[in-house]
Structure formats: structure tokens, C-alpha cells
C-alpha positions in Angstrom: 0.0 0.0 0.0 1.7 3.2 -0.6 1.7 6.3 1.4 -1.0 8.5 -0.8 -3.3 5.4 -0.2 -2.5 5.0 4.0 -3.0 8.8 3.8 -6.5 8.6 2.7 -7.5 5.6 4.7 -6.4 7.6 7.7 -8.3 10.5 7.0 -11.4 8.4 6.0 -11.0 6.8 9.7 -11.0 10.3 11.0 -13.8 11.2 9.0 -16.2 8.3 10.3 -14.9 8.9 13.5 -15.6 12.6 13.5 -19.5 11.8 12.5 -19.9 9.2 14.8 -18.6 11.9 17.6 -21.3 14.4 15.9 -24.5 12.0 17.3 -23.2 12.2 20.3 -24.4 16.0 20.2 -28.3 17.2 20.2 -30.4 20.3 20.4 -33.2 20.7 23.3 -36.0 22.6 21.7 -37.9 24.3 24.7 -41.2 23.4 23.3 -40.6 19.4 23.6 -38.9 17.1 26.3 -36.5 15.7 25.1 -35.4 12.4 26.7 -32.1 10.1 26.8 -32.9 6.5 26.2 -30.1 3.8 26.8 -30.2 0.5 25.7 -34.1 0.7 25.5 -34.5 2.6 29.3 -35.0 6.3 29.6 -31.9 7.5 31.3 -32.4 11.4 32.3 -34.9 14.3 31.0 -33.3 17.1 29.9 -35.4 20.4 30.0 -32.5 23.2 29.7 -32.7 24.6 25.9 -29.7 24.7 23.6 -26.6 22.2 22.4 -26.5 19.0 24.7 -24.5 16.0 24.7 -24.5 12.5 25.0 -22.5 9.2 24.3 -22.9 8.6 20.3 -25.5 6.1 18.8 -26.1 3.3 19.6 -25.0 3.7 23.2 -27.5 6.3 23.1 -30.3 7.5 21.8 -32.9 10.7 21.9 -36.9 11.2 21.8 -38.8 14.0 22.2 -42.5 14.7 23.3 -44.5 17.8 23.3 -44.8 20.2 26.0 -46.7 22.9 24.4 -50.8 22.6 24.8 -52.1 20.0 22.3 -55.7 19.9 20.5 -57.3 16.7 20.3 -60.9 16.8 18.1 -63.4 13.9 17.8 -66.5 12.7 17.2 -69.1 9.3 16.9 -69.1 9.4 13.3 -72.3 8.0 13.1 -75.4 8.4 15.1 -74.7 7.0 18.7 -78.0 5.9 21.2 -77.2 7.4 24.8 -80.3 6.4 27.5 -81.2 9.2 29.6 -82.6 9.1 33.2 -86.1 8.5 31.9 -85.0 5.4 30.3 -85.6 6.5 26.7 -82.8 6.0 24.0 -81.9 9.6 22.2 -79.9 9.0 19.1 -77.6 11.5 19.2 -74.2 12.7 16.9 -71.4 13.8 19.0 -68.6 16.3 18.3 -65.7 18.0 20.7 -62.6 19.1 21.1 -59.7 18.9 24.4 -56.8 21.3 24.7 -54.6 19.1 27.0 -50.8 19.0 27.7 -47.9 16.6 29.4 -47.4 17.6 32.3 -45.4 14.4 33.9 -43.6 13.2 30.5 -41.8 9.5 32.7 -45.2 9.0 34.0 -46.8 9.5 30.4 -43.8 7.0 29.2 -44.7 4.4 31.4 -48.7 4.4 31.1 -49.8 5.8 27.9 -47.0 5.7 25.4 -43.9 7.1 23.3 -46.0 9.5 21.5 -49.1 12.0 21.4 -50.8 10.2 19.2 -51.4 7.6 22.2 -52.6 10.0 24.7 -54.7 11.4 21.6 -57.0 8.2 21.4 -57.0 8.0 25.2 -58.8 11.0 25.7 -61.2 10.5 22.9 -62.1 7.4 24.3 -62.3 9.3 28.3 -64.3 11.6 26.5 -66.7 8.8 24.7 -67.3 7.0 28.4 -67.6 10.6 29.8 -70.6 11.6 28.0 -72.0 8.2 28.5 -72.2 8.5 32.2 -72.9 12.5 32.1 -75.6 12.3 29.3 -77.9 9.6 31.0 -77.9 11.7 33.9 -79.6 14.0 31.7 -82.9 14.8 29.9 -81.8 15.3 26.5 -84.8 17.8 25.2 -85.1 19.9 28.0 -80.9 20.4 28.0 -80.3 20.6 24.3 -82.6 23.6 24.8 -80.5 25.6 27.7 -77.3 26.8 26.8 -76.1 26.7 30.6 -77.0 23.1 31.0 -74.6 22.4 27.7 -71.6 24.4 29.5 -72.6 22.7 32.7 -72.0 19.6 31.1 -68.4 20.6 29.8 -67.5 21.6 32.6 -68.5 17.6 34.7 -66.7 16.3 31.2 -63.7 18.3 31.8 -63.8 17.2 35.6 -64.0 13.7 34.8 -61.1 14.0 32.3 -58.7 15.5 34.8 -59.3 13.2 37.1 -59.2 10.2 34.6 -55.8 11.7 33.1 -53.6 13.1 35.9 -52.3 9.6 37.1 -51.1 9.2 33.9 -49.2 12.4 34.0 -51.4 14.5 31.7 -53.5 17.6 32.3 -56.9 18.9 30.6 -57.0 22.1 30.3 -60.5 22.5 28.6 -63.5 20.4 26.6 -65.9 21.9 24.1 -68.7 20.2 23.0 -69.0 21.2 19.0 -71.7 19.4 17.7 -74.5 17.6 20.0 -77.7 16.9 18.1 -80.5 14.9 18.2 -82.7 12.9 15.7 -85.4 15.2 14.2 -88.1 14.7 15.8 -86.3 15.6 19.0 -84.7 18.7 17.1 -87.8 20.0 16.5 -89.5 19.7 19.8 -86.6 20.9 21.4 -86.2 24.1 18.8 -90.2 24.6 19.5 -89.4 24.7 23.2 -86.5 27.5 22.6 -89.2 29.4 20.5 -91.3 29.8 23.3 -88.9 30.3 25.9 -87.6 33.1 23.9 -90.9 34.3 23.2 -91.8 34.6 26.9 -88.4 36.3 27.7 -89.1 38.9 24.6 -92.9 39.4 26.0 -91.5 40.3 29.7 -88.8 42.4 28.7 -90.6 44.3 26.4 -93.3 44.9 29.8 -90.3 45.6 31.9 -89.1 47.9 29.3 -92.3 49.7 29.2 -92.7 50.0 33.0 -89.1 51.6 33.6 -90.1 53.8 30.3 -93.0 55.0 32.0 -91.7 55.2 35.5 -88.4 57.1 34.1 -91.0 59.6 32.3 -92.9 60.1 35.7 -89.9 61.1 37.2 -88.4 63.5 34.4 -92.0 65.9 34.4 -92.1 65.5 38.1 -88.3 67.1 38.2 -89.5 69.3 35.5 -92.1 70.8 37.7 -89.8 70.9 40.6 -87.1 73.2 38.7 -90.0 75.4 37.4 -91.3 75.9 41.0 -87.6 76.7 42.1 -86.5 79.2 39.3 -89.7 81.1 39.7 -89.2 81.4 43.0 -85.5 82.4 42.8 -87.2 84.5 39.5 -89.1 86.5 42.6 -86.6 86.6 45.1 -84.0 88.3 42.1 -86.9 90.7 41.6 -88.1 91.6 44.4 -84.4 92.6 45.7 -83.8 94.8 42.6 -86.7 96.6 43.2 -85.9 97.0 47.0 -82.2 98.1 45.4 -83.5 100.4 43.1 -85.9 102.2 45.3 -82.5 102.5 47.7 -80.8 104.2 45.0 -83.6 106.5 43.4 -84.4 107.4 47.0 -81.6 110.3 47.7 -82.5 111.7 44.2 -86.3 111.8 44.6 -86.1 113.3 48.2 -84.1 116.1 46.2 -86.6 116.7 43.5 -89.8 115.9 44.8 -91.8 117.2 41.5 -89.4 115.0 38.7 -90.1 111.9 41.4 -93.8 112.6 40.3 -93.0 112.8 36.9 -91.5 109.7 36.9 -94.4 108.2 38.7 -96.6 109.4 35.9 -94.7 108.3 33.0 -94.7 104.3 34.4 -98.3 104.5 35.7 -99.0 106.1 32.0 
């Protein structure tokens, strides 16, 4: 072998070795956790942003899982029959969406899985048994038609779901139902209903309206008469003291004169 060709072995040696060093170096992206696996077991989390290292592949090995709050949509894709407390079957087609986030990512590891995606189908299957429990609690007709019994029922969803997901090191930070309907004949009793509760709430507000119209009108002609009253007795008062003030002044001129006082006398009486 001559020398050109030990030369270029050597630096192809260096070369492989110099790439094989470079995996031994990673980047921590403070959006994710990023996680040092060895030989198949996590090893450490590391959670301080910027250029890491570690002992080159295969000793070692690095996976990553979000940190930043995930959304998580789902539905029953067909019509799903939910009993209520009356024992009747609704028919009903679901739609929602979580917000959620890891908050415990060795817990997440060891009881849902190496990925969102896991935790993903988790939820939407807490969710599923969620509104099973919560909706045949429920009259169906009656809460399709109040808008605080729907958020009332987020809100025991969203209860259930935390208290479902926690052990496994997740955290639900809200639920939003999207789409909750009934079969048509249902729909229709239950938009009937809303008519008329609307209708009721227009009629009374409108006679509220009225009333406070009529009481506020009261009150304006009743001030109205008040300030008259006052300003025509302050009118008086202004009056009668220039009049009193005038006769003062007049008075040294008239005792003077007595004849133009007269004359003056005249003229207004004329």
C-alpha cells in the first residue's frame, strides 16, 4: 500500500470517526422534552434549551415529546343511542374538542405511550365514556334547549377528564362540545321549546321595558315641575331685591326733587 493510499484511509478513519462523535451532540428545543434512552430505558430528562451531549448512537439515543398545549378533536361518526334518566334511547351525533398537555412526561412513558398520538386516542375514548355517564344523567330535550346546561356539562366532562388523566401524567386544560344533536323529531320539539322560551323572555322584557319607560317619564316631568317651581321662586326673590335696590338708589335723588319723582311716577303709571 503506498503512502497516498495510507494517507486517505487515515483521513477516511478520521472522517467516520468525527460523524460518529457528531451524534453524540443534540439540540433541546424548549417546546418538547426531550429524553435520553439507553439501551431501550430512559436515562435522564433534559429540560435546559440549547446544544446537549451525550454518548454517540447506539449507546444512546434521543426522543422527544411535546410540552406545548395540544388539541385533540373527535367525534361518533355515526349516530350514537345514549339512554337518559327517563329510560328513553336519544340517538344522538357527538362532536368535541380537548386542549390538553404533558405535564409528567416519565409518567406519560410508562402508562400511555412514546407518542401523542397515544394519549390522543385515550382522551377521545375518556371523552366517549364521559358523555356516556354525564348524558344519561340527563334529559336530552329539555338540556339541548339551555345553553347553561350544555356548558354545565363541559365543565363535569372536563372534571371527569382530569381526574381520569392526571395519574397518567397529563393535564386537561379545557373540553368543548362542537356538535350535539338529536334525531329530528327531538330537534324539533326541542327548537319549539326554545321558541317559546324566547318568546316569553321577549314578551317580559318588552313589559319591563315599558314600565321603567313610563316610571323614568314620571320622574323627568315631576323634576321638571320641581325646577319650574324653584327658578320662579328664585325669579321672585331676584326681583323683588332689585326693586328693593333700586328704590334705595332713586331714593336720595327723589327726596331732592320731589316734582321730577312725580313725573316719573306718571310716566310708568302712563
Amino acid at each position: 500500500m503506498s503512502v497516498l493510499q495510507k494517507v486517505a484511509a487515515l483521513l477516511l478513519v478520521l472522517a467516520a470517526v468525527a460523524v460518529w462523535a457528531t451524534t453524540g451532540l443534540f439540540v433541546v428545543d424548549q417546546r418538547q422534552y426531550t429524553l435520553v434512552y439507553s439501551a431501550g430505558q430512559l436515562q435522564r430528562l433534559v429540560q435546559t434549551p440549547g446544544l446537549q451531549f451525550k454518548w454517540p448512537w447506539p449507546l444512546q439515543e434521543v426522543r422527544t415529546l411535546e410540552r406545548r398545549t395540544l388539541l385533540v378533536t373527535g367525534h361518533t361518526g355515526e349516530q350514537r343511542i345514549i339512554s337518559d334518566q327517563n329510560g328513553q334511547n336519544q340517538r344522538l351525533a357527538l362532536s368535541w374538542y380537548v386542549q390538553w398537555r404533558i405535564t409528567n412526561p416519565q409518567v406519560y412513558l410508562q402508562t400511555v405511550g412514546t407518542t401523542a398520538e397515544v394519549g390522543t386516542k385515550r382522551l377521545n375514548d375518556a371523552v366517549l365514556a364521559a358523555l356516556q355517564v354525564e348524558l344519561a344523567q340527563q334529559q336530552l330535550p329539555q338540556m339541548l334547549a339551555d345553553a347553561q346546561a350544555v356548558g354545565r356539562l363541559q365543565q363535569a366532562i372536563k372534571q371527569r377528564l382530569g381526574s381520569a388523566v392526571q395519574p397518567a401524567g397529563m393535564q386537561v386544560l379545557d373540553v368543548r362540545l362542537t356538535r350535539l344533536d338529536v334525531d329530528e323529531a327531538s330537534a324539533h320539539a326541542a327548537q319549539a321549546r326554545m321558541k317559546a322560551t324566547l318568546q316569553q323572555s321577549a314578551v317580559r322584557i318588552r313589559e319591563e321595558g315599558a314600565s321603567a319607560a313610563l316610571a323614568a317619564q314620571a320622574e323627568a316631568q315631576s323634576q321638571r315641575a320641581i325646577l319650574l317651581l324653584e327658578g320662579q321662586r328664585q325669579a321672585q326673590q331676584i326681583r323683588g331685591e332689585g326693586d328693593a335696590e333700586a328704590i334705595r338708589i332713586y331714593a336720595p335723588d327723589h327726596a331732592q326733587n320731589p316734582q321730577l319723582a312725580s313725573f316719573l311716577r306718571s310716566l310708568t303709571a302712563y
